[in-house]
C-alpha positions as CSV (number, residue, x, y, z in Angstrom):
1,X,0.0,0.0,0.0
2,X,2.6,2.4,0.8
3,X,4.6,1.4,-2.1
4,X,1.3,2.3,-4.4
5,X,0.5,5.6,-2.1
6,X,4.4,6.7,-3.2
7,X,4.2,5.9,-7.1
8,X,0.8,8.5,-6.6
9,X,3.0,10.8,-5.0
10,X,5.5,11.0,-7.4
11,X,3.0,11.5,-10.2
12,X,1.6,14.3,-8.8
13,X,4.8,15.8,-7.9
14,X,4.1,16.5,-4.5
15,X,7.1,16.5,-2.2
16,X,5.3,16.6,1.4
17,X,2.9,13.3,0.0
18,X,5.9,11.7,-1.5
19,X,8.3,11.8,2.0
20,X,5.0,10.5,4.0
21,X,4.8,7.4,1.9
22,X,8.8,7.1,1.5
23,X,8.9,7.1,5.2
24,X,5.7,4.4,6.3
25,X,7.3,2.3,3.2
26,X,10.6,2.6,4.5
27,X,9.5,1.8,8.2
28,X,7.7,-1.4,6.7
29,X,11.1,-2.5,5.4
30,X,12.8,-1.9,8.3
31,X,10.4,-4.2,9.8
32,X,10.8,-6.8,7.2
33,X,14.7,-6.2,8.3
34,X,15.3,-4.8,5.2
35,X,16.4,-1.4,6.6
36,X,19.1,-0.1,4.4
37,X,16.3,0.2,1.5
38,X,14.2,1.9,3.8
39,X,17.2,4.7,4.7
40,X,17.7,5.1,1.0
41,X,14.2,5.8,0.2
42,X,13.8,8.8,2.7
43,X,17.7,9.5,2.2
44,X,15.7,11.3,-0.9
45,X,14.2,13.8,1.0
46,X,16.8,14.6,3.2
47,X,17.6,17.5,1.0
48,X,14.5,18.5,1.0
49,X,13.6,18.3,4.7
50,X,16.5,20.3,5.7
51,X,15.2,23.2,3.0
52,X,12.1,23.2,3.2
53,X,10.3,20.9,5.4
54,X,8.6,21.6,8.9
55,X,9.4,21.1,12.6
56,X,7.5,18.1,12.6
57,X,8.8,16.7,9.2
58,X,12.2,17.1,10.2
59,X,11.0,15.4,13.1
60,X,9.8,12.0,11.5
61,X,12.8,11.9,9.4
62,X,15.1,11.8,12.0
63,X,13.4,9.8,14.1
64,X,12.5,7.3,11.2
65,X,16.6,7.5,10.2
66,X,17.4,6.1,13.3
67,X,15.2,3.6,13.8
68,X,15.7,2.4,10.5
C-alpha cells in the first residue's frame, strides 16, 4: 500500500505526500529487516527536509533515520 501511495505521489509531484509514503514504506522494510532500503528511500528527502520541510517533518525523518 505504501509502495502504491508513493508511485501516486510522485506522479503528482508533491514532495510533502511523497516523504510521508517514503517514510511508512521505508519503516515497513525496516520491519521486514530490510532497513538499508528503507534509509535510501527517505535519504531522498533529506535535501528536502532540511530546505524546506517543517518542525514536525524534520522530526519523523530523523526519528525514522534512526530507527531504520
Amino acid at each position: 500500500m505504501a509502495a502504491q501511495a508513493l508511485q501516486l505521489a510522485e506522479r503528482r509531484g508533491d514532495a510533502r505526500q511523497q516523504f510521508e509514503a517514503a517514510r511508512l514504506r521505508g519503516l515497513g522494510l525496516a520491519q521486514q529487516r530490510r532497513a538499508a532500503e528503507g534509509v535510501e528511500l527517505i535519504e531522498r528527502y533529506r535535501d528536502w527536509i532540511e530546505r524546506e520541510g517543517t518542525d514536525s517533518q524534520r522530526y519523523k525523518f530523523w526519528t525514522d533515520f534512526g530507527f531504520m
